[in-house]
Each structure stands twice: as C-alpha cells, then as structure tokens.
C-alpha positions as CSV (number, residue, x, y, z in Angstrom):
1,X,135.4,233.2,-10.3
2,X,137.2,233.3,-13.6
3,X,140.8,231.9,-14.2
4,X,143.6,233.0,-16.1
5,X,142.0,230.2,-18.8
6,X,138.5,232.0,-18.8
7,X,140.4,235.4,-19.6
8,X,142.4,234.0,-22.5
9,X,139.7,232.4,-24.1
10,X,137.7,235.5,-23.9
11,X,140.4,237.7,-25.8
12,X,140.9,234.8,-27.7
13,X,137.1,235.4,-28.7
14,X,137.5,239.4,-29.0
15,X,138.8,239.4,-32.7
16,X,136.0,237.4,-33.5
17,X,133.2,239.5,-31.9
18,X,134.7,242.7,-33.2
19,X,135.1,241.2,-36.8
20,X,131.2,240.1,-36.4
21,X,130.2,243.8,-34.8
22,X,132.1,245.1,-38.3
23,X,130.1,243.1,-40.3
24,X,126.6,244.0,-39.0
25,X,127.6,247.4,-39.4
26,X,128.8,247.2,-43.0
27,X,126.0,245.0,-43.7
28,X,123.4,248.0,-41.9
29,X,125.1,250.7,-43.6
30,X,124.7,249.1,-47.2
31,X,121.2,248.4,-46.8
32,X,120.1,252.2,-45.2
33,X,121.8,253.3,-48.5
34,X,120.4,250.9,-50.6
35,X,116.9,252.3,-49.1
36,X,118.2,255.7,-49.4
37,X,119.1,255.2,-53.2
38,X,115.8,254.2,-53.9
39,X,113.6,256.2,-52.0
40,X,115.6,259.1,-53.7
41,X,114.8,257.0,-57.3
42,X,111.2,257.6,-56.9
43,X,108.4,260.1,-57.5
44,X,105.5,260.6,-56.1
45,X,102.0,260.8,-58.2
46,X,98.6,261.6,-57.5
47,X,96.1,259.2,-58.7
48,X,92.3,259.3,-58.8
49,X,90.0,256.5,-56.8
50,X,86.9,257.2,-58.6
51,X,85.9,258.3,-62.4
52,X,85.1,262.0,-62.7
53,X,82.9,263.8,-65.0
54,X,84.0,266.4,-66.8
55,X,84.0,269.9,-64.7
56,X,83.6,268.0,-61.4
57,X,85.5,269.2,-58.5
58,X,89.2,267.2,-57.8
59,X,89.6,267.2,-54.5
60,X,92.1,265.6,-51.6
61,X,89.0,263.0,-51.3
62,X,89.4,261.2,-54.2
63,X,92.8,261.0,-55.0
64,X,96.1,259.2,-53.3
65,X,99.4,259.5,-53.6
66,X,101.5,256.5,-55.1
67,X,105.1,256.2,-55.4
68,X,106.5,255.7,-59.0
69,X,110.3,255.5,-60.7
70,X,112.1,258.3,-61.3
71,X,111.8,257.5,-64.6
72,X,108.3,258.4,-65.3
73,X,108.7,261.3,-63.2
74,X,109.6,263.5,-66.0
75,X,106.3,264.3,-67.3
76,X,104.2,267.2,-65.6
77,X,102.6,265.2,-62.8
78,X,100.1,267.3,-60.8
79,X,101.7,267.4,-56.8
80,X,99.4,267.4,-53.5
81,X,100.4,271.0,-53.5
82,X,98.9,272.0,-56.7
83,X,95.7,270.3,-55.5
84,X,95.4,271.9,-52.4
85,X,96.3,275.7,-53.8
86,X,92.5,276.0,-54.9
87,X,89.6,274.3,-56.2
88,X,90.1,272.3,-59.6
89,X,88.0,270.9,-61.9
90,X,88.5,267.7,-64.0
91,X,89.2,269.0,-67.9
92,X,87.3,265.9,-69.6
93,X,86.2,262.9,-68.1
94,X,88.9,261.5,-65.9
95,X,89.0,257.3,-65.0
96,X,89.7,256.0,-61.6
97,X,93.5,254.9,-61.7
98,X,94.3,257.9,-63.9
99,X,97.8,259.8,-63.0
100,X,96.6,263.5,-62.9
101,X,98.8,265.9,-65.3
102,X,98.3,269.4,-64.8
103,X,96.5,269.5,-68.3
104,X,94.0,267.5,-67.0
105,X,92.7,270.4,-64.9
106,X,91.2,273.1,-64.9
107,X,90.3,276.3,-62.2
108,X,86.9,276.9,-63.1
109,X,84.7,274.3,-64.5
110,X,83.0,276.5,-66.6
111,X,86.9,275.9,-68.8
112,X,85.6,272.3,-70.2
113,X,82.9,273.0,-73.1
114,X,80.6,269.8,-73.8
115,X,80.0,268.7,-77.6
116,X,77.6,266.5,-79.0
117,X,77.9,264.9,-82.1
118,X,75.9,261.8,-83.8
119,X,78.4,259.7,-86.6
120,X,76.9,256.9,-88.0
121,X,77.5,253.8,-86.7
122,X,80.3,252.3,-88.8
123,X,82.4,255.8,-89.0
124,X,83.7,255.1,-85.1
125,X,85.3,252.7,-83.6
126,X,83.1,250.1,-81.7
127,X,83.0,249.4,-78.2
128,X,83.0,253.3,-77.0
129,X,81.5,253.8,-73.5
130,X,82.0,257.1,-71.3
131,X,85.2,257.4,-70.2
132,X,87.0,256.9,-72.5
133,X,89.4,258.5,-74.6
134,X,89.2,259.8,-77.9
135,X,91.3,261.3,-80.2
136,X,88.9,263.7,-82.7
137,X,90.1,264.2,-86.5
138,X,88.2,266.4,-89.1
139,X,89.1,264.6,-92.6
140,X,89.0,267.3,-94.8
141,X,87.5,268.5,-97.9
142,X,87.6,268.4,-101.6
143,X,89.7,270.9,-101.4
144,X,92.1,269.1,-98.9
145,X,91.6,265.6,-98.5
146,X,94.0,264.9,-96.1
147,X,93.0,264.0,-92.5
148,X,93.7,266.1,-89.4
149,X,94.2,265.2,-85.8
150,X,91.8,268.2,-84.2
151,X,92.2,267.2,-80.8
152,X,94.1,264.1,-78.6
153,X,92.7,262.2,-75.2
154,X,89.3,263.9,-75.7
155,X,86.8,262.2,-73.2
156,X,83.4,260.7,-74.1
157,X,81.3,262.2,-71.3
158,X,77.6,260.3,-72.7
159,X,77.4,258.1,-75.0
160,X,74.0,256.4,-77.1
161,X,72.8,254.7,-79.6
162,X,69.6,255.4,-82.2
163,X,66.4,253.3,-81.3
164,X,67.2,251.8,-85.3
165,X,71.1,250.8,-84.4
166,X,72.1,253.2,-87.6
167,X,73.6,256.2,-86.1
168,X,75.4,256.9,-82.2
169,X,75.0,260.8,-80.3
170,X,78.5,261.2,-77.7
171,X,79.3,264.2,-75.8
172,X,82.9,265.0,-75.6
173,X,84.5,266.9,-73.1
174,X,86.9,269.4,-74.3
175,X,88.6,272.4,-73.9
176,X,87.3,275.7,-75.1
177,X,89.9,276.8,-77.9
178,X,88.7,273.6,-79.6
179,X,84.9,274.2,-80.2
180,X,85.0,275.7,-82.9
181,X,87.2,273.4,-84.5
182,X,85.2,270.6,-83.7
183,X,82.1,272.1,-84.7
184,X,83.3,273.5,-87.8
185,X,83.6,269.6,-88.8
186,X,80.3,268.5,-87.5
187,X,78.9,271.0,-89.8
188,X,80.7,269.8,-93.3
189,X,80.1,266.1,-91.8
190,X,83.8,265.6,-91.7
191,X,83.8,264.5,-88.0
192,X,85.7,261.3,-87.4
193,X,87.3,259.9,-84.0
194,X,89.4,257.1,-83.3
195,X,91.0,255.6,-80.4
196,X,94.7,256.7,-79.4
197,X,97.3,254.7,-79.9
C-alpha cells in the first residue's frame, strides 16, 4: 500500500514525465515534417533497366520509377501515366539508366527513320559504339563555310569498321523531319558528328 511519501514523490515526478511526454512529441512532430518536406522536395522519374533499340517497344517491364530532387524535376520527364496511355516506341537508341523525356518517344515506331553513313576514319570522334549519342553537323560549302549543328543526342544504332581500318558505316536513329537534312550532307560529303558536350 502506498503512503502519503509514495504520493508526493509521484507528483513530485509528474512535471518531469509531462515535460519528457512534450518532448517526444515535439521531437515526433519535427521529424514527420522534416519527412514531409522532403518527400514533397522530390520527383519521381522513370528510368530504363535495359538498352533499347531504336523503334522498340517501352514498356512498364523495363523501366522503374526512382525518386529524384525537385530540382531536376523541371525538365519534361515522361510519368508512369504517359507510359501506360498506349504503346511507345524508343525515338533512337535509348541506354539502360537513361531518364525517359517525352522526346525520347515516339507512338508508332515507324516515327524513328534509320541512316547510314560511312566517314572516314579520322573525321569522327574515336571510341563510338552503339548507343551512344551523337550530335550530327553538316559543315558547309564553298559557299558557306560555316558549320551547322543538324541534329543533337542522335543515337548510333550499328556501328563498323572497313576490313582496311580507312573508313567506319553507323546507322543513326533519328527522327523523320531530319532525313533529308542529314542526307542532303552525306551527299556533298559534308557529314561530320561529334560527341555532345
């Protein structure tokens, strides 16, 4: 049985439980918002798991969903329901790890246009492999010797090199309103490409 003792020291203990009680909530409350704040500071992005050709099917399969800062939210990230409105097709060549953009698909993949051209060897950058990026310049004339960016991010979709090492054949992936370009400067040997910066 408790004494008169036992009770005082147990309101004598009250303050200091309540005070305690206080704390763990303030402490609780700062850290939900703190959790809060920076689930609301984030964005989420799909990302492929495996390299894509160009015109192959995107699908929920090989892609997941990875939160990034809000920061790098602003540019036009493709959403889960983007990719699930209908099937898509990769633009160019995609690599695993890529963020998908909106630009970087297409509805039909009919929409990405394959061009071959053959450069010889020292008029590209060495080291190119399928995959990657390209950006394609046409560098000009007599008329109009200045160089000009045709096309940006333009993905090598085969790559090879001639039995004698002198020349290289790539197929690039790119969109249709750019053929003709492209083309146009395979055909006055103005071709060039170069690695994005």
């Amino acid at each position: 049985m408790k004494t008169a003792n036992d009770h005082r020291a147990t309101l004598r203990q009250a303050p200091k439980t309540a005070l305690l009680g206080i704390g763990v909530m303030l402490a609780s409350s700062a850290l939900g918002g703190f959790i809060l704040r920076q689930d609301a500071e984030t964005a989420q992005v799909i990302v492929l798991t495996r390299d894509l050709a160009a015109g192959e099917r995107v699908t929920i399969e090989n892609v997941i969903t990875q939160a990034v800062e809000e920061k790098y939210a602003d540019a036009p990230w493709l959403t889960l329901d983007q990719l699930e409105g209908g099937p898509v097709y990769a633009a160019s060549a995609l690599q695993a790890g890529t963020w998908l953009r909106g630009q970087d698909l297409v509805a039909n993949a009919a929409q990405t246009t394959l061009v071959g051209a053959t450069l010889e060897l020292g008029s590209f950058p060495s080291g190119i492999e399928v995959g990657q990026a390209l950006d394609v310049w046409s560098l000009g004339s007599l008329e109009n010797s200045m160089p000009r960016k045709i096309a940006e991010n333009v993905f090598v979709t085969d790559f090879s090199v001639s039995e004698d090492g002198r020349s290289s054949h790539f197929t690039l992936g790119v969109q249709p309103g750019l053929v003709s370009e492209i083309l146009a400067a395979i055909a006055t040997d103005s071709l060039t490409v170069s690695v994005p910066r």
